[in-house]
KETI-678201 format. One record per residue (C-alpha): x, y, z; residue number from 0; residue in one letter. Coordinates in Angstrom, 2 decimals, padded with zeros to 5 digits. Example, Ala and Ser with C-alpha at 12.3 -4.5 7.8 and 13.67 -1.06 7.14 Angstrom:
2
+---------+---------+---------+-----+--------+
|      xx |      yy |      zz | num | residu |
+---------+---------+---------+-----+--------+
|  012.30 | -004.50 |  007.80 |   0 |      A |
|  013.67 | -001.06 |  007.14 |   1 |      S |
+---------+---------+---------+-----+--------+
This chain:
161
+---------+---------+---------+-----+--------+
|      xx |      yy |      zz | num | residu |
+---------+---------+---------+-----+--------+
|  000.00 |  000.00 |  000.00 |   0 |      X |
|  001.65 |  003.47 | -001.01 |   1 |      X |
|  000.94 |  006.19 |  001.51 |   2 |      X |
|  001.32 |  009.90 |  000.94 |   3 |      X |
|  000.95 |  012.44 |  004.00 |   4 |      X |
|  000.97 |  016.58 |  003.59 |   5 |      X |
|  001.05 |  018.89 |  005.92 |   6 |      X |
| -000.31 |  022.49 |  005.35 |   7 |      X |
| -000.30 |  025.06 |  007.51 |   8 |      X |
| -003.14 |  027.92 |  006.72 |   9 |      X |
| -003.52 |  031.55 |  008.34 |  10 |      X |
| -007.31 |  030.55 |  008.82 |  11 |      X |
| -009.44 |  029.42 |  012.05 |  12 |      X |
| -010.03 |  025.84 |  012.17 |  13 |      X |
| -013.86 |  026.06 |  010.96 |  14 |      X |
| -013.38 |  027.44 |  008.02 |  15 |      X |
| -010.69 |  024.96 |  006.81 |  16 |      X |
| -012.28 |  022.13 |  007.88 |  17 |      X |
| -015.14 |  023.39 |  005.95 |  18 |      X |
| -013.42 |  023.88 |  002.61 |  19 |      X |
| -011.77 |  020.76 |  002.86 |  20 |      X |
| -015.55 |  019.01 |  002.22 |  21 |      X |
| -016.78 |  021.13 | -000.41 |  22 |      X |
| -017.29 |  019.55 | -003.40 |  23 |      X |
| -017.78 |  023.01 | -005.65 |  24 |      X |
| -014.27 |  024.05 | -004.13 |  25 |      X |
| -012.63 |  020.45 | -005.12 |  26 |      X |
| -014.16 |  020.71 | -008.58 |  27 |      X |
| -012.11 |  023.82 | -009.40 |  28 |      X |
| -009.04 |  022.35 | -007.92 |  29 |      X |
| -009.78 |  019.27 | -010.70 |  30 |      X |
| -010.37 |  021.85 | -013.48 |  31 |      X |
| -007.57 |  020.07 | -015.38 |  32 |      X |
| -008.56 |  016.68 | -015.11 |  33 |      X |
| -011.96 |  017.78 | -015.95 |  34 |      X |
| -013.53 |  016.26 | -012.15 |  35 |      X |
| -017.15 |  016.37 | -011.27 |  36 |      X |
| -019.49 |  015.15 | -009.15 |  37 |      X |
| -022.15 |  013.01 | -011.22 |  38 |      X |
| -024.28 |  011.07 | -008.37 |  39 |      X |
| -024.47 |  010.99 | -004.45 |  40 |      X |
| -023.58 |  014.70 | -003.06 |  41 |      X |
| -022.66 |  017.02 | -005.89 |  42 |      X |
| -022.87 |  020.25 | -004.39 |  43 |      X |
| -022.07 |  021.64 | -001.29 |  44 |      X |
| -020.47 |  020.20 |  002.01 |  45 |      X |
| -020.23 |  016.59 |  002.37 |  46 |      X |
| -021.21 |  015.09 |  005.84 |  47 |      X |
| -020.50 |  011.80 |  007.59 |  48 |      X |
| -022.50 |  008.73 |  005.59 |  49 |      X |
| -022.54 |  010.61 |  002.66 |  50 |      X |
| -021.15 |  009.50 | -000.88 |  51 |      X |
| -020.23 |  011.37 | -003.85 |  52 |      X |
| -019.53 |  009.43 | -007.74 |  53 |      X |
| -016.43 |  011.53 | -009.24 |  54 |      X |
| -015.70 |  011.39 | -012.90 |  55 |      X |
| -012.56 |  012.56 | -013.94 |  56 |      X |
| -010.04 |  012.18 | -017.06 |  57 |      X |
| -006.58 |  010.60 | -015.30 |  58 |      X |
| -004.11 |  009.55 | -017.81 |  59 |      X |
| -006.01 |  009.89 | -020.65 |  60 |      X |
| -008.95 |  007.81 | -019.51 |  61 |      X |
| -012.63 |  008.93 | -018.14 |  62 |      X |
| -013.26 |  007.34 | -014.77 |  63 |      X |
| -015.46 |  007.11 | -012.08 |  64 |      X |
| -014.78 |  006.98 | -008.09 |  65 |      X |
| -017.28 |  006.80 | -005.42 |  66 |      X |
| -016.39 |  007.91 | -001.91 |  67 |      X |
| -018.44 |  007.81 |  001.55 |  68 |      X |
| -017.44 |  009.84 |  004.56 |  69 |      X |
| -017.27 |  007.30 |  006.90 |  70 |      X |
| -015.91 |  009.59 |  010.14 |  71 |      X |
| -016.13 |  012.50 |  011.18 |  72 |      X |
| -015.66 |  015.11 |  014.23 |  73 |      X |
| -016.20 |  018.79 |  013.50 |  74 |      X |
| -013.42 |  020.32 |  012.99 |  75 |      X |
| -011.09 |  018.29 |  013.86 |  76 |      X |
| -010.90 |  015.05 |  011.27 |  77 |      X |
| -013.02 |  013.34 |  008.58 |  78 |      X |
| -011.98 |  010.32 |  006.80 |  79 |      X |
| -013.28 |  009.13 |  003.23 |  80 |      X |
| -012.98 |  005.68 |  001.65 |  81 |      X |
| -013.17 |  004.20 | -001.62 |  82 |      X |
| -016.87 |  002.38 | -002.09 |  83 |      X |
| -016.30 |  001.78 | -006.35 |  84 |      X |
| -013.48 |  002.48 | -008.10 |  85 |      X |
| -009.91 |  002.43 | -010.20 |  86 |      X |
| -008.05 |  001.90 | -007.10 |  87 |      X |
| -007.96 | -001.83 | -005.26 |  88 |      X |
| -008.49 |  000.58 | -002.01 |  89 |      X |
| -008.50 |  004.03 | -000.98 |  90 |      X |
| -008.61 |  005.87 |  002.04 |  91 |      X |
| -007.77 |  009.51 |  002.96 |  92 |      X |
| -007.53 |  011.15 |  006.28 |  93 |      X |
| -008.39 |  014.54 |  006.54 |  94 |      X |
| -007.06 |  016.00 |  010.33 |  95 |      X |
| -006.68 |  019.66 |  011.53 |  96 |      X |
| -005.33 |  021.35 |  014.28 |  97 |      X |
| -005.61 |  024.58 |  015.49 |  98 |      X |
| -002.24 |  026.81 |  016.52 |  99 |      X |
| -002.82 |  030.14 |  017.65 | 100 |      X |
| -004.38 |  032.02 |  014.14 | 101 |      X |
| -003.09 |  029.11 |  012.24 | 102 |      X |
| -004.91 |  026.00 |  011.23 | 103 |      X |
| -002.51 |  022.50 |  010.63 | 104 |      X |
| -004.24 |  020.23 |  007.92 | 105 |      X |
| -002.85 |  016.86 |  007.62 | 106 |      X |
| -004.01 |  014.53 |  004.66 | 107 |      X |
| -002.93 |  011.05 |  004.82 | 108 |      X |
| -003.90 |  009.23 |  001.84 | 109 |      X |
| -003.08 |  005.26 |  001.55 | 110 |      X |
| -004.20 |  004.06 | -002.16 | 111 |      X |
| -003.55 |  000.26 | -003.03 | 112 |      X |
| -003.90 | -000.28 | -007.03 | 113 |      X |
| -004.75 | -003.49 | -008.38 | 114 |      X |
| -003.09 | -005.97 | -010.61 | 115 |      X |
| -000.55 | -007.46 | -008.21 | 116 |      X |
|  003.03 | -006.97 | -008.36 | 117 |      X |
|  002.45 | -004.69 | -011.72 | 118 |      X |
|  000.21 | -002.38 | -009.82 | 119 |      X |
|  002.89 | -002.02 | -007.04 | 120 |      X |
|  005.61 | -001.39 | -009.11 | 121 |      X |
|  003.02 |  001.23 | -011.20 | 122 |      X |
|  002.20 |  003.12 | -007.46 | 123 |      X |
|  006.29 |  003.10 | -006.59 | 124 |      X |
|  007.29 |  004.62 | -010.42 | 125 |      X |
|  004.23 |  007.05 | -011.49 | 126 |      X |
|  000.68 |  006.92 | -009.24 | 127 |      X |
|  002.22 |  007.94 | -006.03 | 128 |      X |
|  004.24 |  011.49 | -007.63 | 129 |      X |
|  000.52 |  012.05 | -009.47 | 130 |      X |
| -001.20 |  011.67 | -006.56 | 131 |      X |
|  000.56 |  013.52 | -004.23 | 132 |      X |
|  000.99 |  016.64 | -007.07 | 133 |      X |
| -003.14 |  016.33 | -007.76 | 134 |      X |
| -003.25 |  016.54 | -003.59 | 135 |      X |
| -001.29 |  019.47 | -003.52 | 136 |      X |
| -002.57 |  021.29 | -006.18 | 137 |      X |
| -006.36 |  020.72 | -003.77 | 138 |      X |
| -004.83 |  021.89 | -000.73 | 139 |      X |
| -003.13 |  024.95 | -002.34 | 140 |      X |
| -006.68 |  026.11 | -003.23 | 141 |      X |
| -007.93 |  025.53 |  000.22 | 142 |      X |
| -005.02 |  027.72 |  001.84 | 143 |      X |
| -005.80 |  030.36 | -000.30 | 144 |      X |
| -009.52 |  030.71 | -000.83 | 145 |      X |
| -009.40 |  030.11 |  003.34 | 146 |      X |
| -006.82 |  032.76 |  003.90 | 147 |      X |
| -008.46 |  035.13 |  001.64 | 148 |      X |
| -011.83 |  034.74 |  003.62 | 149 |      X |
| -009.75 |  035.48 |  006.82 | 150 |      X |
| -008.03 |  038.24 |  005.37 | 151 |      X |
| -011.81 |  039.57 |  004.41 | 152 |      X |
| -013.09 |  039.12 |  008.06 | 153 |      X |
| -010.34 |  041.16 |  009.21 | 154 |      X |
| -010.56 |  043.87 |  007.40 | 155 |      X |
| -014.63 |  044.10 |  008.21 | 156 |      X |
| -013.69 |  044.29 |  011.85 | 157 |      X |
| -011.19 |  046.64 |  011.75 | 158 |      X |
| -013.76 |  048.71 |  009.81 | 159 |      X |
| -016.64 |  048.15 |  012.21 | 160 |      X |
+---------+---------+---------+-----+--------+
C-alpha cells in the first residue's frame, strides 16, 4: 500500500478549513484540469459523515469514475473518506486539523492500493504515487488560499466596524 501524507499550515481558524476541505464546488475547481465532477451521491455543497459522492474525472487519458463515503467524522477536527467503487484496489484519505494560535494545521494522509498485483505495485512506486501527491497538492493549495483570503476579508470588516 503506497501512503502519501501533507502537511499544510493555513492563516485561517479551524472552521473554516475544515469546511473547505468538504466542499465539493471548491474540489471541482481544484480538478479543473482533469476535468472532475461530481455526477451522483452529493454534488454540491459540504459533504457530511455517511454521505457518498460518484467523481468522474479524465486521469491519464482515460474517463473514470470513483465513489467515496465519509465514513468519520468530528467537526473540525478530522473526517476520513474511503473508496466504495473504483480504479483503485483501495483508498482511504484522512483529513485532520489542528488549530495553533491564528493558524490551522491540515494533515491529509492518503493510503491508495492499485490493483493488478506486483504490476500495480511497481506502477504506485514509479508514477501513481508522484501524481497523486501533485493532484493533492494542487487541492490543498486552493484551500489555503480561498481560506486565507476569507480570513483576510473578516479582518478587514472588523477593523472597519
Amino acid at each position: 500500500m503506497s501512503k502519501i501524507q501533507l502537511i499544510t499550515v493555513i492563516q485561517s481558524d479551524i472552521q473554516t478549513v475544515f469546511n473547505l476541505s468538504r466542499d465539493i464546488d471548491l474540489h471541482q475547481q481544484s480538478t479543473a484540469k482533469t476535468n472532475e465532477s461530481a455526477i451522483a451521491g452529493k454534488t454540491s455543497g459540504l459533504i457530511e459523515e455517511g454521505e457518498t459522492v460518484t467523481w468522474k474525472a479524465r486521469h491519464l487519458g482515460i474517463y473514470q469514475t470513483l465513489t467515496t463515503k465519509i465514513v468519520a467524522m468530528n467537526t473540525p477536527h478530522h473526517f476520513t473518506d474511503i473508496m466504495q467503487k473504483g480504479a483503485f484496489k483501495s483508498m482511504k484519505h484522512q483529513h485532520i486539523f489542528s488549530q495553533q494560535g491564528e493558524n490551522t494545521i491540515m494533515t491529509d494522509i492518503f493510503e491508495f492500493h492499485s490493483p493488478f498485483g506486483i504490476i500495480g505495485k511497481i506502477f504506485d512506486k514509479i508514477f501513481l504515487k508522484s501524481y497523486m501527491k501533485k493532484f493533492l497538492l494542487k487541492r490543498n493549495q486552493l484551500i489555503k488560499s480561498t481560506a486565507e483570503k476569507l480570513s483576510e476579508c473578516e479582518r478587514s470588516e472588523r477593523q472597519n466596524s
